[in-house]
DRENPA-3360 file (N, C-alpha, C; in nm, 2 decimals, always signed):
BEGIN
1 = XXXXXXXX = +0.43/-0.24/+1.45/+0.37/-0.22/+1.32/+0.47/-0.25/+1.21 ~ +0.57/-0.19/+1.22/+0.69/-0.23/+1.13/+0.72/-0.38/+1.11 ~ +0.68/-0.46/+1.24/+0.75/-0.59/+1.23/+0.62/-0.70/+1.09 ~ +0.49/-0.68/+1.18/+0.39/-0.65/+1.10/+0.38/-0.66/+0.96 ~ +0.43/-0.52/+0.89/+0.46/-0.48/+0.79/+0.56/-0.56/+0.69 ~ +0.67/-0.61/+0.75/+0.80/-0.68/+0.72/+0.70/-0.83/+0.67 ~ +0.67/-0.86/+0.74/+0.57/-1.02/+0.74/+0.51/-1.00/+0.66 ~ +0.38/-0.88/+0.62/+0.32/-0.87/+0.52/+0.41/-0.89/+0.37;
9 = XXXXXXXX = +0.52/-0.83/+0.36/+0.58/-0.79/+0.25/+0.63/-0.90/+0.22 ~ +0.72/-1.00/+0.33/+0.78/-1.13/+0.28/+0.67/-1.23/+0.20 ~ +0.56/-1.23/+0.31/+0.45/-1.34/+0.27/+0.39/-1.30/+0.12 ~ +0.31/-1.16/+0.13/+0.30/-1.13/+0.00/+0.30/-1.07/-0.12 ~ +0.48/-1.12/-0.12/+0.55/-1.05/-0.19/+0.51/-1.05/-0.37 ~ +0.46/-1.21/-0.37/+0.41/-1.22/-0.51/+0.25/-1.19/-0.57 ~ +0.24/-1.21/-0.43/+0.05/-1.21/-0.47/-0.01/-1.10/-0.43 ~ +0.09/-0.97/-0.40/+0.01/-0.82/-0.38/+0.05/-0.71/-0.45;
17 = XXXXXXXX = -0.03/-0.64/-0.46/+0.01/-0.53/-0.57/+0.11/-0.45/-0.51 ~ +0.11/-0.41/-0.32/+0.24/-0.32/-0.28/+0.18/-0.42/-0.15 ~ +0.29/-0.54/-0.14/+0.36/-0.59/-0.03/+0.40/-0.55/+0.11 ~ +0.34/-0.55/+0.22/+0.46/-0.46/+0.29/+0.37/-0.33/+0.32 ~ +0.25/-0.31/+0.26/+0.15/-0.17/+0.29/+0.03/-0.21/+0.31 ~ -0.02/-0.13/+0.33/-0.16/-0.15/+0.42/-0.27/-0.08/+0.30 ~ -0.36/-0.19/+0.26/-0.45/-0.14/+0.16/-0.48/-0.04/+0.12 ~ -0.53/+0.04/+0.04/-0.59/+0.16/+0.01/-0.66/+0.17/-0.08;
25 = XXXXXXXX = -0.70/+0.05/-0.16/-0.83/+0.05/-0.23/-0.92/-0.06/-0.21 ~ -1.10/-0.04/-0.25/-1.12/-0.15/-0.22/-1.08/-0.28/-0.28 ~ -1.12/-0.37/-0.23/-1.13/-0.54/-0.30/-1.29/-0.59/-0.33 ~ -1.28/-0.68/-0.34/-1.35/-0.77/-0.39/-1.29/-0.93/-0.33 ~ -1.38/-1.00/-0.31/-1.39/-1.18/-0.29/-1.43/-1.22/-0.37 ~ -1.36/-1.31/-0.46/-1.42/-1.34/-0.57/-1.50/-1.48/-0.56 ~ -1.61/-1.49/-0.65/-1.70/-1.58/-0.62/-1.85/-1.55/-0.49 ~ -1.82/-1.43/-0.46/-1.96/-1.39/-0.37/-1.96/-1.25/-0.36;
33 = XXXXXXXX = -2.04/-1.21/-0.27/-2.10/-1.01/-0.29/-2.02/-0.98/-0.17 ~ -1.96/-1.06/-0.11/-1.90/-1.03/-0.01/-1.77/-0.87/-0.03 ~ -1.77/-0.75/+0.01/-1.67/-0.68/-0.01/-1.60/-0.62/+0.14 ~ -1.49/-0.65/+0.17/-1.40/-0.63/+0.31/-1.43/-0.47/+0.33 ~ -1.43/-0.41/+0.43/-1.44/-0.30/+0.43/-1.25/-0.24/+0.43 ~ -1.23/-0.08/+0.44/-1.13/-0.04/+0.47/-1.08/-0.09/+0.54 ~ -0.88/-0.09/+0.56/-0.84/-0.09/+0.68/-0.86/+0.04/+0.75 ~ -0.82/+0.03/+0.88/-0.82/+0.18/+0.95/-0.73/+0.15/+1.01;
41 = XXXXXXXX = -0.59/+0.25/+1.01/-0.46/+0.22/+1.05/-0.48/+0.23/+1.26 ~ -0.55/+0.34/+1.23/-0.53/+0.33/+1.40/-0.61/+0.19/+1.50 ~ -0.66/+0.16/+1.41/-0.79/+0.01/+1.48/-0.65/-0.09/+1.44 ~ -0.58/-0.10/+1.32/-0.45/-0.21/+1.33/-0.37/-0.20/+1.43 ~ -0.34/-0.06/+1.47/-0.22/-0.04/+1.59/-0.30/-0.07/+1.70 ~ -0.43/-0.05/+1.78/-0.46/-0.07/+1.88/-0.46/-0.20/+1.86 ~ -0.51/-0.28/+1.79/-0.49/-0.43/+1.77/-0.35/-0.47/+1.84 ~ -0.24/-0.47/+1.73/-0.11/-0.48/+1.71/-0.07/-0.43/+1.89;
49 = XXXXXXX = -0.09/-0.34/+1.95/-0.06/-0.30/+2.09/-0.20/-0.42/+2.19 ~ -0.26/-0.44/+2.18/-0.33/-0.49/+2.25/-0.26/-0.68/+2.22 ~ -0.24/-0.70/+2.13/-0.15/-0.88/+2.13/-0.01/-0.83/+2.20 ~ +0.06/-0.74/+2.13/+0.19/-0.72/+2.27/+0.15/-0.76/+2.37 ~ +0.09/-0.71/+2.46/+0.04/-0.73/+2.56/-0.02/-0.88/+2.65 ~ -0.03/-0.93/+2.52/-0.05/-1.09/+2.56/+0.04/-1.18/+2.60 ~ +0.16/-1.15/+2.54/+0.25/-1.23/+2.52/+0.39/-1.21/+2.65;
% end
């Protein structure tokens, strides 16, 4: 998750409000009704552990 995290922050370091962290408010897509839902930290780690695993 840390490494994850590091990548987030480098990539968007200019174009995010806190780089490097895992959302906590909604968004919006601009140009449609489309709205992302929350992250849920534990569905990223099972994620993030289930690609380990690939590799």
């Amino acid at each position: 998750m840390d490494l994850v995290k590091e990548y987030n922050r480098i990539v968007c370091e200019s174009l995010c409000d806190k780089p490097g962290e895992i959302r906590s408010y909604p968004v919006r897509i601009t140009g449609t009704d489309y709205k992302p839902g929350m992250p849920v930290i534990e569905k990223i780690e099972e994620v993030l552990q289930l690609a380990s695993k690939m590799t």
